[in-house]
N, C-alpha and C positions, 0 to 999 in steps of 0.2 A: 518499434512495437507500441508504447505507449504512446506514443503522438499519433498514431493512426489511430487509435485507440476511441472509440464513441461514447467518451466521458458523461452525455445525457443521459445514459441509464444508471449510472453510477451514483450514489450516494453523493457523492464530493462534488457531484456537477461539473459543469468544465473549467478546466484550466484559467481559464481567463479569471473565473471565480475567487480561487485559489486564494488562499492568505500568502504573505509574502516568505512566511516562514516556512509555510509546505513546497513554496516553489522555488525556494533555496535547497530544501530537501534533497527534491526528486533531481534537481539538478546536480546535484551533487552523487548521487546513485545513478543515475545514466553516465556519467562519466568515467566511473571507476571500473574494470574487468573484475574486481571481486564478484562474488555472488552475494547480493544484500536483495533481503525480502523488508518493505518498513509498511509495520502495521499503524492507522492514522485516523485519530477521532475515536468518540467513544463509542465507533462499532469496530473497530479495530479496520478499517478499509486495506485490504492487500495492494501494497503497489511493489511492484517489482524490477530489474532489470533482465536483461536478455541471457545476464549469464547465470541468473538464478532457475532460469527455463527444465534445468536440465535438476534439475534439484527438485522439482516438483510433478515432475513427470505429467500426466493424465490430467490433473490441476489446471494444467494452463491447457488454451487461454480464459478458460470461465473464470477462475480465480480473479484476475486483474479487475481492480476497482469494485470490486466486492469485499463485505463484511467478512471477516475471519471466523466467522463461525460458520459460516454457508460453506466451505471448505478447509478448515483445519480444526473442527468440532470441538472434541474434547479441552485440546492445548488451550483454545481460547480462555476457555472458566479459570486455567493457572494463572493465565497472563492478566487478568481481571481482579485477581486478589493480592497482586503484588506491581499493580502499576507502575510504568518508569515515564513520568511526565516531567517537561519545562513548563516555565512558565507561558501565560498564555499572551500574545500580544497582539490579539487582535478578538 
């Protein structure tokens, strides 16, 4: 799903873009069968796996590579006053 995915409209641009630390991420979330949603950047950008599909019902697939306020409203403003960042390395 994400790799077919038309990263151009996206905020994050394409992959190839990617900092090395988001493309360790995503690659780590595609791999696992958990259901992991990781919000990325300070628009909070939704990326997701396939098995999180079902956990957001109606969401997808607009959701994907979109800012988390454009689809999960309110939660955003919590997730914004209690930040959980690393450091940055790029």
């Amino acid at each position: 799903m994400m790799r077919a995915f038309n990263w151009s409209e996206s905020p994050l641009g394409q992959p190839g873009h990617w900092s090395r630390a988001l493309k360790t991420t995503v690659g780590m979330l595609l791999a696992t069968q958990a259901q992991i949603v990781l919000f990325w950047g300070p628009d909070f950008v939704a990326l997701y796996n396939d098995a999180y599909v079902s956990s957001i019902g109606a969401k997808h697939p607009r959701a994907l590579g979109r800012p988390a306020i454009e689809n999960w409203g309110g939660a955003v403003g919590r997730s914004r006053t209690a930040p959980c960042r690393g450091p940055s390395h790029e």
